[in-house]
Backbone atoms as SQL, in Angstrom:
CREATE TABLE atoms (id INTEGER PRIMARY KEY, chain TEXT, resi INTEGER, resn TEXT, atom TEXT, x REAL, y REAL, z REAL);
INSERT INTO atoms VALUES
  (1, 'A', 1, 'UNK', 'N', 52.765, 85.740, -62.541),
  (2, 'A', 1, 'UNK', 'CA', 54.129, 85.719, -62.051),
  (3, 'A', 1, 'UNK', 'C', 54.341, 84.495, -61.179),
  (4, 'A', 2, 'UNK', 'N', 55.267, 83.653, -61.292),
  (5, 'A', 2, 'UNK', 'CA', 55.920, 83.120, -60.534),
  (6, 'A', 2, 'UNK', 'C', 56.194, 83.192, -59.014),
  (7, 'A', 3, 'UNK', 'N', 55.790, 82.153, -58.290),
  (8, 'A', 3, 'UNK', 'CA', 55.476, 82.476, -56.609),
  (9, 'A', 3, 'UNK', 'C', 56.284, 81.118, -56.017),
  (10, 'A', 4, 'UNK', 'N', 57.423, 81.419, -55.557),
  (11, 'A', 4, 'UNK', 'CA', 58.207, 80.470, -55.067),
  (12, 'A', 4, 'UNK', 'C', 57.879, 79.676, -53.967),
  (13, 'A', 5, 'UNK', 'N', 57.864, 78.470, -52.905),
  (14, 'A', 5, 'UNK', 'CA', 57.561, 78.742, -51.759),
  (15, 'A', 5, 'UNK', 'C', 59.132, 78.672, -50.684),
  (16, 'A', 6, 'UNK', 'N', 58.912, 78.516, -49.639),
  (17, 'A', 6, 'UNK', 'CA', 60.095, 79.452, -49.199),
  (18, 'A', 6, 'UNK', 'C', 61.337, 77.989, -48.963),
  (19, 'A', 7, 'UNK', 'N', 60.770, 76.746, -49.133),
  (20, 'A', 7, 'UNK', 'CA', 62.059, 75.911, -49.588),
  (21, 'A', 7, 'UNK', 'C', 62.509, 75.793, -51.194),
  (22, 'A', 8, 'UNK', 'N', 62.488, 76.346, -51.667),
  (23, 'A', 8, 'UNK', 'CA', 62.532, 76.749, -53.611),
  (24, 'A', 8, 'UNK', 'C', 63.608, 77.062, -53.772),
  (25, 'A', 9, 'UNK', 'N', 64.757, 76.880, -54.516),
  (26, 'A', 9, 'UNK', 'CA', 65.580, 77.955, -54.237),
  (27, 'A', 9, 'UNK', 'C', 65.942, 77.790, -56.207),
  (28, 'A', 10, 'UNK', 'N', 66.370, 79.440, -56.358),
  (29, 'A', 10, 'UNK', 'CA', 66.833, 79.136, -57.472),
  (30, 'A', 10, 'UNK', 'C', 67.897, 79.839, -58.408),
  (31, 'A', 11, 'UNK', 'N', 68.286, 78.934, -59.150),
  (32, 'A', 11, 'UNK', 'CA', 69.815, 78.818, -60.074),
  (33, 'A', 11, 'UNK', 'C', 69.274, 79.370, -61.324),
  (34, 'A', 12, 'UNK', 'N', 70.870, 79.990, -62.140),
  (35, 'A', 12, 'UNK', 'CA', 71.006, 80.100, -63.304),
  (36, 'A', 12, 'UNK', 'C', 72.156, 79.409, -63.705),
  (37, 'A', 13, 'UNK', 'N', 72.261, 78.987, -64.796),
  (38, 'A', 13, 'UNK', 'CA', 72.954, 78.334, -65.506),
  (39, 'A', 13, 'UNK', 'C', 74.031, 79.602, -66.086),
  (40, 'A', 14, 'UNK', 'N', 74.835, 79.608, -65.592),
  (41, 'A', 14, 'UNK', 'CA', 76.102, 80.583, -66.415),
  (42, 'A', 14, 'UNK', 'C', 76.441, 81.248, -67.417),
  (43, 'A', 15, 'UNK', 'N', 76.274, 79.885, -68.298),
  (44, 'A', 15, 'UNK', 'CA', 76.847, 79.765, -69.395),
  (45, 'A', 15, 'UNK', 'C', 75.645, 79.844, -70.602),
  (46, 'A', 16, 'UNK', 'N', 75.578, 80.297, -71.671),
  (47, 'A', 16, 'UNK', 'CA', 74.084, 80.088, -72.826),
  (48, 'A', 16, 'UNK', 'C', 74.199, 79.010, -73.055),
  (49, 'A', 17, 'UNK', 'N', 72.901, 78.928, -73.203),
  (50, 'A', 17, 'UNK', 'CA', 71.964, 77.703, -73.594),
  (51, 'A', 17, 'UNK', 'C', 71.306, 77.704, -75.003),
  (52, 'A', 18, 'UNK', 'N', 71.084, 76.276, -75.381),
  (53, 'A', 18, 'UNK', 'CA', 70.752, 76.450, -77.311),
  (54, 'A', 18, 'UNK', 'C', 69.437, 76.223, -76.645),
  (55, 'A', 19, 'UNK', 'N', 68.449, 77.351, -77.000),
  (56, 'A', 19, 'UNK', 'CA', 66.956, 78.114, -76.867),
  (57, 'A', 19, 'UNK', 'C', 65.931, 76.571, -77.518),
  (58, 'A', 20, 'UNK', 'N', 66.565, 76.181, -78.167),
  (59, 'A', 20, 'UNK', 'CA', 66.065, 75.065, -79.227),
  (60, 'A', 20, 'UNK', 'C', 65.584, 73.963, -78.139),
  (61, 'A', 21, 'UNK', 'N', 66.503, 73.839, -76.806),
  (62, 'A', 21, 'UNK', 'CA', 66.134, 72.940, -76.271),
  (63, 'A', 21, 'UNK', 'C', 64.620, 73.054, -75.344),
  (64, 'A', 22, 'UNK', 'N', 63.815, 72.054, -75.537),
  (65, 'A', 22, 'UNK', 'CA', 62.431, 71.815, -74.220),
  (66, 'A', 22, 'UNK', 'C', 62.795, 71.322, -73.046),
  (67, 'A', 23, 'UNK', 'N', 61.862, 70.668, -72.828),
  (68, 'A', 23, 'UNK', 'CA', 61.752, 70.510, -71.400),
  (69, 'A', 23, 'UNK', 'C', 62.645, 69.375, -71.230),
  (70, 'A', 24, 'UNK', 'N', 62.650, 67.695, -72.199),
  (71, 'A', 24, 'UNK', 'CA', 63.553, 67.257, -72.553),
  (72, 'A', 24, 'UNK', 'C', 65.186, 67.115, -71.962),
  (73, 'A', 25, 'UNK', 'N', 65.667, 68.213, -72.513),
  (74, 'A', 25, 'UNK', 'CA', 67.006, 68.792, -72.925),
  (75, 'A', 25, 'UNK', 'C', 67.101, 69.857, -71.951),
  (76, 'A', 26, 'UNK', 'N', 66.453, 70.202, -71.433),
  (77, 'A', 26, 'UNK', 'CA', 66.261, 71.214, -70.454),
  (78, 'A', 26, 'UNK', 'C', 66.783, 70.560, -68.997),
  (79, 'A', 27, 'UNK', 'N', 66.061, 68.719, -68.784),
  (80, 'A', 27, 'UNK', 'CA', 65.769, 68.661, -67.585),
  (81, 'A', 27, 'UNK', 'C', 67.363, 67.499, -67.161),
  (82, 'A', 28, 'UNK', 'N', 67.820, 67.322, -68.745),
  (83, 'A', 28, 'UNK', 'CA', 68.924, 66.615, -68.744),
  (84, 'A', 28, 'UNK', 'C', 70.446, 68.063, -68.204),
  (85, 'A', 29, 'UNK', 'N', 70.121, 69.010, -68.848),
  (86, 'A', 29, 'UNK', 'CA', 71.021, 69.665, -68.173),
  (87, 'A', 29, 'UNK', 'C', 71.064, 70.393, -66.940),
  (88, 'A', 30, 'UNK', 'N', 69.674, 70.280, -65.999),
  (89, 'A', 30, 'UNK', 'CA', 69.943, 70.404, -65.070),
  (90, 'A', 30, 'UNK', 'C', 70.704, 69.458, -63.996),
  (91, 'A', 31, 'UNK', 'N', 69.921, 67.974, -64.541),
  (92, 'A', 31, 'UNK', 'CA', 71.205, 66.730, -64.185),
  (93, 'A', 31, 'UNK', 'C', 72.636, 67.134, -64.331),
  (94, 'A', 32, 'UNK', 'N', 73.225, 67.767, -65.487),
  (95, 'A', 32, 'UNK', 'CA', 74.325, 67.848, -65.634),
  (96, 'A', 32, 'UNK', 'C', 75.486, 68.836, -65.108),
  (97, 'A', 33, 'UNK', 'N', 74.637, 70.071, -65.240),
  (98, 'A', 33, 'UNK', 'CA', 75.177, 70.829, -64.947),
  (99, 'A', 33, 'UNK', 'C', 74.894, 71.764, -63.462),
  (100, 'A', 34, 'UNK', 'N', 74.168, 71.437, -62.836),
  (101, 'A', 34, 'UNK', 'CA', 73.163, 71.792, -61.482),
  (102, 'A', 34, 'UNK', 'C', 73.659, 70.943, -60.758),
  (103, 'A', 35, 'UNK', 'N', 73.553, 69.548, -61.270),
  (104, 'A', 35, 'UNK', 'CA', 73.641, 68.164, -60.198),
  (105, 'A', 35, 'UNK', 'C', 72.485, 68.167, -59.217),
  (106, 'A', 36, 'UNK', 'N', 71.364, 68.275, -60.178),
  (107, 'A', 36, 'UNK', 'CA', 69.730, 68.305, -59.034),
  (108, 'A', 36, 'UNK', 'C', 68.910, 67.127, -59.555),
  (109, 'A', 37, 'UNK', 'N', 68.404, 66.730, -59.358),
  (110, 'A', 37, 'UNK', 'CA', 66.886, 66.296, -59.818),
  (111, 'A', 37, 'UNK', 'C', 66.453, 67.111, -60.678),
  (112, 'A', 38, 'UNK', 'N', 65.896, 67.488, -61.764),
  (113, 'A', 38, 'UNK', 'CA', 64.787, 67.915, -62.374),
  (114, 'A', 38, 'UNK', 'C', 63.310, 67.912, -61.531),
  (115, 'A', 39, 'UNK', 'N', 63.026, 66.977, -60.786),
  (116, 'A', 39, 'UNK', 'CA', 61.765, 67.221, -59.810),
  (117, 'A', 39, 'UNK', 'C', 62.235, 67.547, -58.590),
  (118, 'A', 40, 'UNK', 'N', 63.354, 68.399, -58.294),
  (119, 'A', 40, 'UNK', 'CA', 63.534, 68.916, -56.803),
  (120, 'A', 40, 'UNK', 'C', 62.622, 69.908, -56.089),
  (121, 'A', 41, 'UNK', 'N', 61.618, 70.415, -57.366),
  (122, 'A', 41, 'UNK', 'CA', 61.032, 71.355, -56.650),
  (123, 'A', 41, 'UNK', 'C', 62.291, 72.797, -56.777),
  (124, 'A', 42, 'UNK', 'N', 63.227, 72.715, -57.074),
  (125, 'A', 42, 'UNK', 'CA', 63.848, 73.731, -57.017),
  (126, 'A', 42, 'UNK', 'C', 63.270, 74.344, -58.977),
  (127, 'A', 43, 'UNK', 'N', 64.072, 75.782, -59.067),
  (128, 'A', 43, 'UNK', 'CA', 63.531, 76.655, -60.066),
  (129, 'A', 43, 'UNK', 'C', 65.105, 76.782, -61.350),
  (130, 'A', 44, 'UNK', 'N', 65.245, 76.680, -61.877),
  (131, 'A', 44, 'UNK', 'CA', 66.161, 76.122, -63.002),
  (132, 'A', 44, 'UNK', 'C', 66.147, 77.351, -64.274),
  (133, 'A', 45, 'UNK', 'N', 67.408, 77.929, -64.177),
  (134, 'A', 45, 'UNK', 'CA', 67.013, 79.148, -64.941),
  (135, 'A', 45, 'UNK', 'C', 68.325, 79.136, -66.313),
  (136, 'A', 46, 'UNK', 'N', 67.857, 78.995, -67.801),
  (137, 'A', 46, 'UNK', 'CA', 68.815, 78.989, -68.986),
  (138, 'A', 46, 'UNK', 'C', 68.521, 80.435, -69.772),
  (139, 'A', 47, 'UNK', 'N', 69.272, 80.987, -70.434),
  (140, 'A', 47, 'UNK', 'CA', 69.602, 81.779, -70.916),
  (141, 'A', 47, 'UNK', 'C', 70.377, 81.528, -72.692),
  (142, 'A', 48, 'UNK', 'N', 69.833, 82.448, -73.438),
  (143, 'A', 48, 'UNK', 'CA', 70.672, 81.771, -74.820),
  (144, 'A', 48, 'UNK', 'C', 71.707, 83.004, -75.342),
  (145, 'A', 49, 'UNK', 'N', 72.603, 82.794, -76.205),
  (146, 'A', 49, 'UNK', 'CA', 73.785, 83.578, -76.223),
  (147, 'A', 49, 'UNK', 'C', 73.600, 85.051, -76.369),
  (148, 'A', 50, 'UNK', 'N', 72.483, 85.378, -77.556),
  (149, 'A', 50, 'UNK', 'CA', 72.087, 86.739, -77.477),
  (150, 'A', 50, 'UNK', 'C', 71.433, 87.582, -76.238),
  (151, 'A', 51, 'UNK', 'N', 71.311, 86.778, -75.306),
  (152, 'A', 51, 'UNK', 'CA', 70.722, 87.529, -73.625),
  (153, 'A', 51, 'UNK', 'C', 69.160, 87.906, -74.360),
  (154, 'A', 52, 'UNK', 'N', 68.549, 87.455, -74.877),
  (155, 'A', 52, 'UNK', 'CA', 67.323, 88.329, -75.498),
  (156, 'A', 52, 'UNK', 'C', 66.230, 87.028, -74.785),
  (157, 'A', 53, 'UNK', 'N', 66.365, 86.112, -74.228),
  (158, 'A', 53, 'UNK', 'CA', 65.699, 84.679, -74.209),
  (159, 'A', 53, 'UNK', 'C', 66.210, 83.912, -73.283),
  (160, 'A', 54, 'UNK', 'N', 65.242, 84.218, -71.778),
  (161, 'A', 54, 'UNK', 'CA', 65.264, 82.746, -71.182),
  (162, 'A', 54, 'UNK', 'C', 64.452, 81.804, -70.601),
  (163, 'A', 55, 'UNK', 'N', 64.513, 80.643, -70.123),
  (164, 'A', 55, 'UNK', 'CA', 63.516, 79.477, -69.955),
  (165, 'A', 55, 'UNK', 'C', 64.130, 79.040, -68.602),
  (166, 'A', 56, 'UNK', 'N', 63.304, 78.977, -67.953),
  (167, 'A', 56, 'UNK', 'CA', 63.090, 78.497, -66.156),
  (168, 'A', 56, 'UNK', 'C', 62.182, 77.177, -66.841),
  (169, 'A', 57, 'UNK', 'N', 62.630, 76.543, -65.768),
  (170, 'A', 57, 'UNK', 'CA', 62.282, 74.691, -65.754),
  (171, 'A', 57, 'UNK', 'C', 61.875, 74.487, -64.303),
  (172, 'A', 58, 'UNK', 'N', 61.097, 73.937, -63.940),
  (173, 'A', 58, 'UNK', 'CA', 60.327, 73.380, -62.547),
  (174, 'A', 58, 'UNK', 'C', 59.249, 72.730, -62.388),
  (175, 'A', 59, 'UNK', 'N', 59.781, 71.863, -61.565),
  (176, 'A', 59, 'UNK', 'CA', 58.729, 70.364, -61.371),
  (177, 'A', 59, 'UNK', 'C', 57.556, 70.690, -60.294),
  (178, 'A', 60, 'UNK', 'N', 56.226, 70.990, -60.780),
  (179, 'A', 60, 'UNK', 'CA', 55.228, 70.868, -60.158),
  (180, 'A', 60, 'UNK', 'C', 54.364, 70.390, -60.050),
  (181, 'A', 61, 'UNK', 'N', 54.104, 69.160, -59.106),
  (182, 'A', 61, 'UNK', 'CA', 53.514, 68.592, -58.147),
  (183, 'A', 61, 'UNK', 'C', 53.109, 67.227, -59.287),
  (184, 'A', 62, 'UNK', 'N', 53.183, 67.176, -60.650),
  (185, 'A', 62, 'UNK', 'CA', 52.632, 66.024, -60.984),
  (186, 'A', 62, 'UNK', 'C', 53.325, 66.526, -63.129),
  (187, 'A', 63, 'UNK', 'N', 53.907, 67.503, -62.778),
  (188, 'A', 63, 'UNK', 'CA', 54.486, 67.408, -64.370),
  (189, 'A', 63, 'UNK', 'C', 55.375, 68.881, -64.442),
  (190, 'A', 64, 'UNK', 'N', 56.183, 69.047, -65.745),
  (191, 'A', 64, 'UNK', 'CA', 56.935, 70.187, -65.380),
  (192, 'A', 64, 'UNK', 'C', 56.936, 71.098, -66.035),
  (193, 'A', 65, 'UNK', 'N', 56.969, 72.324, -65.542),
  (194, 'A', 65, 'UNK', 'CA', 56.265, 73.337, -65.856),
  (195, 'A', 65, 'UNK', 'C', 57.722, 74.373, -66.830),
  (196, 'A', 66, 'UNK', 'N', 57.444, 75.020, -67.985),
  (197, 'A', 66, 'UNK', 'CA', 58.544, 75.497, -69.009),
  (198, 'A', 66, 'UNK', 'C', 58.206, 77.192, -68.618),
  (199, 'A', 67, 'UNK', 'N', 58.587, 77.936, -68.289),
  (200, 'A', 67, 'UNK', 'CA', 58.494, 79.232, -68.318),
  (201, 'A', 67, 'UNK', 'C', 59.708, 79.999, -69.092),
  (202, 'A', 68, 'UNK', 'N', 59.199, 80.766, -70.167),
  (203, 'A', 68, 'UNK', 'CA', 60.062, 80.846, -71.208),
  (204, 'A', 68, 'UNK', 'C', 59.320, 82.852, -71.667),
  (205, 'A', 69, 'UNK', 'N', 60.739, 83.237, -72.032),
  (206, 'A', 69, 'UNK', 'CA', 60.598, 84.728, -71.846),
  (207, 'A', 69, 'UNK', 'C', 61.435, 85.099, -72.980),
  (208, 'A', 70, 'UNK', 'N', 60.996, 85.812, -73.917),
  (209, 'A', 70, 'UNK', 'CA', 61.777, 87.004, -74.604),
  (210, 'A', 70, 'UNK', 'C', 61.464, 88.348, -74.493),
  (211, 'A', 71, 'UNK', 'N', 62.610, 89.122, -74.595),
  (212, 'A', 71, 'UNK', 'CA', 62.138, 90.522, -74.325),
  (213, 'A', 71, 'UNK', 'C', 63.143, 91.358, -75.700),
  (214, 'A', 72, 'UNK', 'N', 62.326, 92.385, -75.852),
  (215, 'A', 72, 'UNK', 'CA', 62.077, 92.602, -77.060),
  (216, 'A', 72, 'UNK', 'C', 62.514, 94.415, -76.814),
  (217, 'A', 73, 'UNK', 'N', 63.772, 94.117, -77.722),
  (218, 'A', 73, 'UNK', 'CA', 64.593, 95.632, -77.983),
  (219, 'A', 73, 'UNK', 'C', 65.454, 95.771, -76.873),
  (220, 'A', 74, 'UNK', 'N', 65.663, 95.236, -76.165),
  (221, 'A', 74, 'UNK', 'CA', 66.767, 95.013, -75.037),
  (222, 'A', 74, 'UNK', 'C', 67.617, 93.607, -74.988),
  (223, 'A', 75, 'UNK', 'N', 68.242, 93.485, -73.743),
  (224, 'A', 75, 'UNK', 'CA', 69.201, 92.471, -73.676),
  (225, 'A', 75, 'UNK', 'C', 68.479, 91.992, -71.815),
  (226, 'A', 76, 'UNK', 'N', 68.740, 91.064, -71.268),
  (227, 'A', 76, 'UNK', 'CA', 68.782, 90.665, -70.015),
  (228, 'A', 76, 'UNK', 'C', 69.915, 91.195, -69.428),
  (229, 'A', 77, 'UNK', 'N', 69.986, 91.101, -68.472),
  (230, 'A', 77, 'UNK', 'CA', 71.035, 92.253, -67.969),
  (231, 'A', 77, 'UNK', 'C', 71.647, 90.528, -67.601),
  (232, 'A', 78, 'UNK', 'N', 72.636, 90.070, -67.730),
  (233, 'A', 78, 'UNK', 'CA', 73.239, 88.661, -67.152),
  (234, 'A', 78, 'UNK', 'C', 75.012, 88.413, -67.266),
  (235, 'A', 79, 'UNK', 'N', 75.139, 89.401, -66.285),
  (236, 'A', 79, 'UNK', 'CA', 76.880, 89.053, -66.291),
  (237, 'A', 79, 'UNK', 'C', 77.715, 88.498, -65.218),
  (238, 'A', 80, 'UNK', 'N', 78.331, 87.734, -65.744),
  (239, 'A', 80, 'UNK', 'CA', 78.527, 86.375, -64.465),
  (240, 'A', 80, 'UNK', 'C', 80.035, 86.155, -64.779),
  (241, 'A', 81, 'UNK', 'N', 80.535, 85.814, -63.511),
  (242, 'A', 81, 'UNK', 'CA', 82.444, 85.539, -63.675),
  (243, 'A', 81, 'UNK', 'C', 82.638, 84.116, -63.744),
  (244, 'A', 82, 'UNK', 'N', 83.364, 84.063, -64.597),
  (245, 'A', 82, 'UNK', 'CA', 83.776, 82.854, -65.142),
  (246, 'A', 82, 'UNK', 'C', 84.053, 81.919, -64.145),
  (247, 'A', 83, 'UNK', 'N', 83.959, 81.983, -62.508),
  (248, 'A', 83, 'UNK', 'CA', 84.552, 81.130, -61.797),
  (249, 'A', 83, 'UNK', 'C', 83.495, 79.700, -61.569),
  (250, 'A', 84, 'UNK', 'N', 81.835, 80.180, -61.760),
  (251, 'A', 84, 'UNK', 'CA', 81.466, 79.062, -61.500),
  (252, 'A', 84, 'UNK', 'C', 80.294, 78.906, -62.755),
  (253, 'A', 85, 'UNK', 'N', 79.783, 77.566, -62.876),
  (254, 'A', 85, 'UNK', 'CA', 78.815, 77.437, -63.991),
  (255, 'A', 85, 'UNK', 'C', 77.880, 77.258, -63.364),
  (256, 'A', 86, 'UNK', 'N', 77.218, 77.919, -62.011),
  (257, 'A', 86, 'UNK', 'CA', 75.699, 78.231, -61.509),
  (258, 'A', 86, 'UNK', 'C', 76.172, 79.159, -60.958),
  (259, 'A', 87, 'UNK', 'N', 74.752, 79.983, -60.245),
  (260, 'A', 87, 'UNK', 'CA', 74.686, 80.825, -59.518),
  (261, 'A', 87, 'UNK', 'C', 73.267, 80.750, -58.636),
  (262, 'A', 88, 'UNK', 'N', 72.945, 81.161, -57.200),
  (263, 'A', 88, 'UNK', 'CA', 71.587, 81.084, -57.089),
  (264, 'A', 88, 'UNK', 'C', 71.516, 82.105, -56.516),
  (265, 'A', 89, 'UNK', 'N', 69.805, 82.893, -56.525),
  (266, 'A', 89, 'UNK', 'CA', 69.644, 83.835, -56.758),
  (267, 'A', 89, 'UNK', 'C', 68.353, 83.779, -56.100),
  (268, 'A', 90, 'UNK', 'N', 67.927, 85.240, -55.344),
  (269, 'A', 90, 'UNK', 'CA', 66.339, 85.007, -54.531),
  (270, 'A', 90, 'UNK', 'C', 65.300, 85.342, -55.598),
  (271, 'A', 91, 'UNK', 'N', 64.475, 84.694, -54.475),
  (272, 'A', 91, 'UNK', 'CA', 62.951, 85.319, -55.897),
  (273, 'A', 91, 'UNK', 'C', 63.067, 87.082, -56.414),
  (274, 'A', 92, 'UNK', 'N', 63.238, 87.658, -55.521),
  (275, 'A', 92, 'UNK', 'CA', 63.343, 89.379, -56.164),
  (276, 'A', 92, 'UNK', 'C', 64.115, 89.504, -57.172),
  (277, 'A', 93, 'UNK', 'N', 65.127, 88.604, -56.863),
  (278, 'A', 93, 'UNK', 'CA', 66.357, 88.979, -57.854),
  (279, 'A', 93, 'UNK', 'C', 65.684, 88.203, -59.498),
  (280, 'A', 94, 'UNK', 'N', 65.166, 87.136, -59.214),
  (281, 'A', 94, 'UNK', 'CA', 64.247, 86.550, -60.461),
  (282, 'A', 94, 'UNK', 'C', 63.443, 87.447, -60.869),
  (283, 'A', 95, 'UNK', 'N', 62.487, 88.054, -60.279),
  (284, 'A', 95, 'UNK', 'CA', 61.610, 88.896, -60.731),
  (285, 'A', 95, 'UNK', 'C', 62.325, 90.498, -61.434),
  (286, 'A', 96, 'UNK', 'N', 63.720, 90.449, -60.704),
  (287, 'A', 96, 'UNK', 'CA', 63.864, 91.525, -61.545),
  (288, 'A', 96, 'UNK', 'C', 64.849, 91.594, -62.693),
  (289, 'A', 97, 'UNK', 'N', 64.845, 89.819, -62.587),
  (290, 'A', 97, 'UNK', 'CA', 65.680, 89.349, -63.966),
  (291, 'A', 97, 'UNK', 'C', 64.449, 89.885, -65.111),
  (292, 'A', 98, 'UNK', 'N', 63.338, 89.025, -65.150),
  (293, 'A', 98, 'UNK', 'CA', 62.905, 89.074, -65.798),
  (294, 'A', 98, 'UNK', 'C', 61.832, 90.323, -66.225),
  (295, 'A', 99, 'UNK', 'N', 62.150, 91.149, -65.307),
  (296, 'A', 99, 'UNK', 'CA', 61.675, 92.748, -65.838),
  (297, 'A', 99, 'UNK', 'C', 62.811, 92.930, -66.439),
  (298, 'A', 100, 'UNK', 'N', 63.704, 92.429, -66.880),
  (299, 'A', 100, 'UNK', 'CA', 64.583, 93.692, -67.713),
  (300, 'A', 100, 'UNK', 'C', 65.967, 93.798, -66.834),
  (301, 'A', 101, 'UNK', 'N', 65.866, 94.077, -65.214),
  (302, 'A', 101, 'UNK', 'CA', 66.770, 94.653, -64.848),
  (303, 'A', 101, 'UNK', 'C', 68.059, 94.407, -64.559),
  (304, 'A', 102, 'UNK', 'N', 69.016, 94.911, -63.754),
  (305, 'A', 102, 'UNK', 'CA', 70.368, 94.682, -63.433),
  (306, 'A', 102, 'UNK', 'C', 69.685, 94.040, -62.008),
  (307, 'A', 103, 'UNK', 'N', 69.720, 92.530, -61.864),
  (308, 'A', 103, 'UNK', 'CA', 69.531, 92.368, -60.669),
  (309, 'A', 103, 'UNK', 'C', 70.897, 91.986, -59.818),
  (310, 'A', 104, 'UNK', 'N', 71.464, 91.947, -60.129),
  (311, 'A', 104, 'UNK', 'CA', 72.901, 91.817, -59.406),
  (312, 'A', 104, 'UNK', 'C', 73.384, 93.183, -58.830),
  (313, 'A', 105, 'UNK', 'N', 73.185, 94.462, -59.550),
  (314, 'A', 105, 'UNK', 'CA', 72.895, 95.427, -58.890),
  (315, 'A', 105, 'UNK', 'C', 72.080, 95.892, -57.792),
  (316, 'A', 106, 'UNK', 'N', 71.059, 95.585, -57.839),
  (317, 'A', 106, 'UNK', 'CA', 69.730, 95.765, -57.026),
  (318, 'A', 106, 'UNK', 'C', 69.731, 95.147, -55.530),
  (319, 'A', 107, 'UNK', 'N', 69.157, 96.070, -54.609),
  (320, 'A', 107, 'UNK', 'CA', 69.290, 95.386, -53.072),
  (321, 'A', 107, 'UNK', 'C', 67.974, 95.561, -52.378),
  (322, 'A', 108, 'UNK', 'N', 67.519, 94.617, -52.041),
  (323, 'A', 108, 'UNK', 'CA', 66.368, 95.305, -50.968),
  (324, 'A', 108, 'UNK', 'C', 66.799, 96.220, -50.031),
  (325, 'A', 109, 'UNK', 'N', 65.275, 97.096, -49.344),
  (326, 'A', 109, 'UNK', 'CA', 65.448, 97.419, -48.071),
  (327, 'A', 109, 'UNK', 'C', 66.191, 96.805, -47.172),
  (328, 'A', 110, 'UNK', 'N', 67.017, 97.679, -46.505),
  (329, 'A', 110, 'UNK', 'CA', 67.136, 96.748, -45.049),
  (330, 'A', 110, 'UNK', 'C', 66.126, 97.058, -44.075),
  (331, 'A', 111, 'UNK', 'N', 65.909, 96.030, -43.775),
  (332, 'A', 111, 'UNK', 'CA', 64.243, 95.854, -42.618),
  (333, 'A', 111, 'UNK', 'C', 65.244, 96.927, -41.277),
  (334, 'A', 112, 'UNK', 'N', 64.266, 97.505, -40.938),
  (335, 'A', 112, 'UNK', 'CA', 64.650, 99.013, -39.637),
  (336, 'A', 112, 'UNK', 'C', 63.647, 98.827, -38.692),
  (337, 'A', 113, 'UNK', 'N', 64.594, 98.677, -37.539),
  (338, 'A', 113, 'UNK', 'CA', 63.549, 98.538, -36.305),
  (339, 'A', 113, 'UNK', 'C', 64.451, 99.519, -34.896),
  (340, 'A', 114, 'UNK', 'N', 63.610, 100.589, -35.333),
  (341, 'A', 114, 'UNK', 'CA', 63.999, 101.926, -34.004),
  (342, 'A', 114, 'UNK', 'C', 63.562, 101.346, -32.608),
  (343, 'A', 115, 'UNK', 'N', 65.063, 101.420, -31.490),
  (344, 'A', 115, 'UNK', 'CA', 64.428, 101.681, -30.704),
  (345, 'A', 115, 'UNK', 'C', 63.927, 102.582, -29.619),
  (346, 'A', 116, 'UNK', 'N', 64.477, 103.744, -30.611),
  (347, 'A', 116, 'UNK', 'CA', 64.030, 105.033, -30.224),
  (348, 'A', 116, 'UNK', 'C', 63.227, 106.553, -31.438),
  (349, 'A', 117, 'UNK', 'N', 62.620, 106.487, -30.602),
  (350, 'A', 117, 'UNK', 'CA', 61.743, 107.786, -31.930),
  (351, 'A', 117, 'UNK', 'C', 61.603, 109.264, -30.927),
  (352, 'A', 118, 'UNK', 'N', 62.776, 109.596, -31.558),
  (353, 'A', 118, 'UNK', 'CA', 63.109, 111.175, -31.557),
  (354, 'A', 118, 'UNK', 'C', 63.534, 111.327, -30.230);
């Protein structure tokens, strides 16, 4: 699994992506459509029209790394309002992209600090 460090931050791309593209075509549309570097060190996340397939892009430390996912008999849970063509998103919420889940639904704990017990 994927281990961010805590200046990382990372995007999805909105809109589907043609699956066809590598790293290539990958690192040109983060230029384009991100407006990043491709070696920012940040985490770069495409998606293709059927929601069944996506590919994270990130530059580490000396070349760039393709992390690429299909999941099989389901859909990605990925529904996004037309207002913007990124979104960014914490590592949990990545990790529970790529289990499958509704992470836009999903919330952590809120951290609880009593200062009284009973």
């Amino acid at each position: 699994m994927l281990k961010a460090s805590e200046d990382t931050k990372i995007f999805i791309n909105t809109t589907p992506t043609d699956m066809r593209k590598s790293i290539n075509g990958l690192s040109a549309l983060v230029l384009d459509t991100f407006h990043q570097s491709p070696q920012s060190k940040h985490i770069f996340i495409f998606y293709n029209k059927t929601k069944d397939k996506v590919k994270l892009i990130f530059w580490d430390k000396n070349g760039f790394v393709l992390y690429y996912k299909r999941i099989e008999k389901r859909k990605f849970q990925l529904k996004f309002s037309p207002s913007s063509d990124t979104i960014e998103i914490t590592e949990n919420q990545l990790k529970w992209l790529l289990a499958g889940l509704d992470f836009q639904l999903m919330n952590e704990f809120n951290e609880m600090n009593y200062k009284e017990y009973y």
